[in-house]
C-alpha positions in Angstrom: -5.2 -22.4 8.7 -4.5 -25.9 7.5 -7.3 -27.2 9.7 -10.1 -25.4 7.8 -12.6 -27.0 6.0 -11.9 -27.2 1.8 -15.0 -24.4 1.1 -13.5 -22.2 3.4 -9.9 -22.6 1.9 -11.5 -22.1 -1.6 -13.0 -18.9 -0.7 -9.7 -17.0 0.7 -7.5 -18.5 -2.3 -10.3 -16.7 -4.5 -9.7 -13.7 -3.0 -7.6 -10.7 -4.5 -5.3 -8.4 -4.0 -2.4 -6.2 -5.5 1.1 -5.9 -4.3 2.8 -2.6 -4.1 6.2 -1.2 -4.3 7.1 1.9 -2.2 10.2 4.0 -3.7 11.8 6.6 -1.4 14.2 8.5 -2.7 15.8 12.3 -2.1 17.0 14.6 -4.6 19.4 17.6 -4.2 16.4 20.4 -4.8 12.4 20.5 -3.7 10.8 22.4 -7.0 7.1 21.1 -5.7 7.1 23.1 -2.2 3.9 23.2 -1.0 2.2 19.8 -2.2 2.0 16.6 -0.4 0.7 14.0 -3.2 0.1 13.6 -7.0 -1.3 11.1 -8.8 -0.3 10.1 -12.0 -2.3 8.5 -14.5 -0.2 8.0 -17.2 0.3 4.1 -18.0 3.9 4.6 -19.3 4.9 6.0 -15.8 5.0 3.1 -13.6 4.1 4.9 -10.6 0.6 5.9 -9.9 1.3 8.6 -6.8 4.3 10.3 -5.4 3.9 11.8 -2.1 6.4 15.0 -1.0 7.4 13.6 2.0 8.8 17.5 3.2 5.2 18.3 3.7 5.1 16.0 7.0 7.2 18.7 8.4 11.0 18.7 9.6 11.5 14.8 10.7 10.6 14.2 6.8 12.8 16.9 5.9 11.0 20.0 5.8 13.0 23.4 5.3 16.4 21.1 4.3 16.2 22.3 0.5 16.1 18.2 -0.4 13.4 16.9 -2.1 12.3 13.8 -0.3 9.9 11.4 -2.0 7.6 8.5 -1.6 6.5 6.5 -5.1 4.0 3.9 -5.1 3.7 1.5 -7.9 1.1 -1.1 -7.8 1.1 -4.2 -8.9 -0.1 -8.2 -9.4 1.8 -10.9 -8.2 3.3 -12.3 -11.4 2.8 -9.7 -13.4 6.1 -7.5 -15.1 6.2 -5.4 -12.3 6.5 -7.9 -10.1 9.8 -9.0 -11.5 11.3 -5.8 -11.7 14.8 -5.8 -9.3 15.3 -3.2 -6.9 17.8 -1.1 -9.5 15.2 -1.5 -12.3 12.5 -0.4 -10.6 14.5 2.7 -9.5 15.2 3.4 -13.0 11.7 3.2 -14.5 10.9 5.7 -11.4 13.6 8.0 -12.4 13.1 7.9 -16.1 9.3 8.8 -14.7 10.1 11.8 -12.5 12.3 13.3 -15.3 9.4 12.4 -17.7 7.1 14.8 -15.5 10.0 17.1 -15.5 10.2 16.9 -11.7 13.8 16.4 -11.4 16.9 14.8 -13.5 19.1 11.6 -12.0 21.7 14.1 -10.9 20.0 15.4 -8.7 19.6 12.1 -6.6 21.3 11.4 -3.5 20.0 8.3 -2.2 17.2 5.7 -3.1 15.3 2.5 -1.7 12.9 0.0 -2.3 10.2 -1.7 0.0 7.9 -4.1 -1.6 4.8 -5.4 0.1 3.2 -8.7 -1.2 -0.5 -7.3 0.6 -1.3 -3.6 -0.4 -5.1 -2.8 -1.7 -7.5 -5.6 -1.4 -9.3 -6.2 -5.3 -12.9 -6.3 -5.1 -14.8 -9.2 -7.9 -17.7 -10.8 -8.7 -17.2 -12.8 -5.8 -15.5 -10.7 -3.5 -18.6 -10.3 -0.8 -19.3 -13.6 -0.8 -15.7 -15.5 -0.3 -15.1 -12.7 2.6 -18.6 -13.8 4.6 -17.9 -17.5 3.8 -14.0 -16.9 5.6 -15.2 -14.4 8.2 -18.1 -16.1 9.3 -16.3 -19.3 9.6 -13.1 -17.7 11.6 -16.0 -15.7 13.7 -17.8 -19.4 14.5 -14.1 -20.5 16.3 -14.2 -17.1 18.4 -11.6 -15.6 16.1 -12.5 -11.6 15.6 -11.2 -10.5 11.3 -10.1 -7.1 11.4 -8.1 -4.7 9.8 -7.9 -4.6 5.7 -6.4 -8.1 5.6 -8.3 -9.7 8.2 -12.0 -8.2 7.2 -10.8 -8.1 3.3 -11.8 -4.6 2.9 -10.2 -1.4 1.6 -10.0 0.9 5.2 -7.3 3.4 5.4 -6.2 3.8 8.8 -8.7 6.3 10.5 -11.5 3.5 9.9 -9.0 0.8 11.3 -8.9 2.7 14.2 -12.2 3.1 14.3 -12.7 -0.2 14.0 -10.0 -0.9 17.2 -11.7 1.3 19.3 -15.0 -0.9 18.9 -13.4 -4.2 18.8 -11.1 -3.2 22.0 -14.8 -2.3 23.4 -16.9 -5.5 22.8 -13.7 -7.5 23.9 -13.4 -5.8 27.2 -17.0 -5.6 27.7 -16.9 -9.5 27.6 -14.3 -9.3 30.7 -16.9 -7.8 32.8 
């Protein structure tokens, strides 16, 4: 909001995040058959959790014999990650999963890339107070923060909703 005062602008430049790319990609067999996710903390993979998509059930491919799989590698704006092209970044995943011994390139059948600039919200020094300096300001001009980007917290989607449900509540109660 160009109109905001220079303290509040401060305050949401100083606030941090991480960017992620999401790799889906199917392979010819399903070797891990009844797990959903693994995380991987190994720094010379590039992804940090894969997630067997099969397990979601038959719209994600359950009981086709492929091996469908979402890879997500995090990362900072700027950083080498970040300048990875789509065909690299399918590479370093491959040369991962066959790392792990979870499949080999042959076995693939179709990849794709999706990268998001806003994934997970970084929490700092600062953090708590650049959020109540931004939200308090935006909640002064009747403007409601919510979600992970608009309170600049780390909520999965159960507390989101969670969060709706209240939000829809006190909005609606206002109508009355």
């Amino acid at each position: 909001m160009p109109t905001a005062p220079q303290e509040i602008l401060d305050a949401a430049s100083k606030l941090l995040y991480n960017s992620i790319h999401i790799v889906v990609m199917q392979f010819e067999k399903d070797i891990l058959l009844d797990q959903f996710a693994l995380y991987i903390p190994d720094m010379d993979i590039i992804f940090h959790r894969l997630s067997r998509l099969n397990f979601l059930g038959p719209a994600y491919g359950e009981g086709s014999g492929k091996f469908n799989v979402m890879l997500e590698v995090t990362f900072r704006q700027g950083s080498h990650l970040g300048t990875l092209n789509e065909s690299e970044i399918i590479e370093q995943c491959l040369e991962g999963l066959e790392r792990l011994q979870i499949v080999t390139r042959d076995q693939l059948v179709d990849a794709e890339v999706r990268t998001f600039e806003y994934a997970y919200v970084i929490y700092d020094i600062e953090h708590r107070s650049n959020v109540d300096k931004v939200i308090n300001w935006a909640n002064a001009l009747g403007i409601h923060c919510h979600g992970r980007f608009g309170k600049f917290e780390y909520q999965n989607s159960d507390a989101v909703v969670g969060d709706s449900m209240i939000l829809a509540e006190l909005l609606n109660s206002d109508k009355e």
